[in-house]
N, C-alpha and C positions, 0 to 999 in steps of 0.2 A: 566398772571400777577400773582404774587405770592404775598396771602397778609400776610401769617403768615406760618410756616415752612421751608422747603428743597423739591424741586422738581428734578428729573434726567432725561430726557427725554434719550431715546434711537434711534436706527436705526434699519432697516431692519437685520443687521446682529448682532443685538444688541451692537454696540458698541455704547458709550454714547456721543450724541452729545449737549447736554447742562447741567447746574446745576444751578439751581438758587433758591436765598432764599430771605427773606420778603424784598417788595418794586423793585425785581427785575423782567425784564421781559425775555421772549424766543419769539422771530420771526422762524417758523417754514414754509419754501417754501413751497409753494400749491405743491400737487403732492407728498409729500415727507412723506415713512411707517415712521409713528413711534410709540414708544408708550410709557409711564412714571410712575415715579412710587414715593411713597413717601418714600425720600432715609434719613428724619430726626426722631429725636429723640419724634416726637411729633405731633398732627396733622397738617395737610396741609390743608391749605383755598388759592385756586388761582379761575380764572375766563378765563375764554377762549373768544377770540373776531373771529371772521373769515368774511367773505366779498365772495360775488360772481363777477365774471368780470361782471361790466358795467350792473347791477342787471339784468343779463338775467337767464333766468330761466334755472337751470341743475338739472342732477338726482344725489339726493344724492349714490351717492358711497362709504361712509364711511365703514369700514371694522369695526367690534369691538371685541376686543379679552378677554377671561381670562383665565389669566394665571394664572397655582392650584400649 
């Protein structure tokens, strides 16, 4: 949920699978690389929600990258 600027989420092969700016959201499939970047003129305030199935306990597997 984006609550002030421009967000671009990307793909695995970087092509851009979403855009969105204040008040807007992004549903991102479980399972699915990506990663985003702030694509506006100014800062970016958003908020990430995520869920496990049926609150059973998993290993986090999150990847996390930076790109120079």
């Amino acid at each position: 949920m984006v609550l002030e600027g421009e967000v671009t989420f990307h793909g695995e092969r970087d092509e851009v699978l979403a855009r969105a700016g204040g008040s807007e959201a992004v549903l991102v499939p479980r399972n699915t690389m990506y990663w985003f970047e702030n694509s506006g003129t100014g800062p970016l305030v958003m908020y990430r929600i995520s869920a496990k199935l049926g609150g059973i306990s998993e290993k986090d597997d999150r990847v996390y990258h930076n790109r120079d």
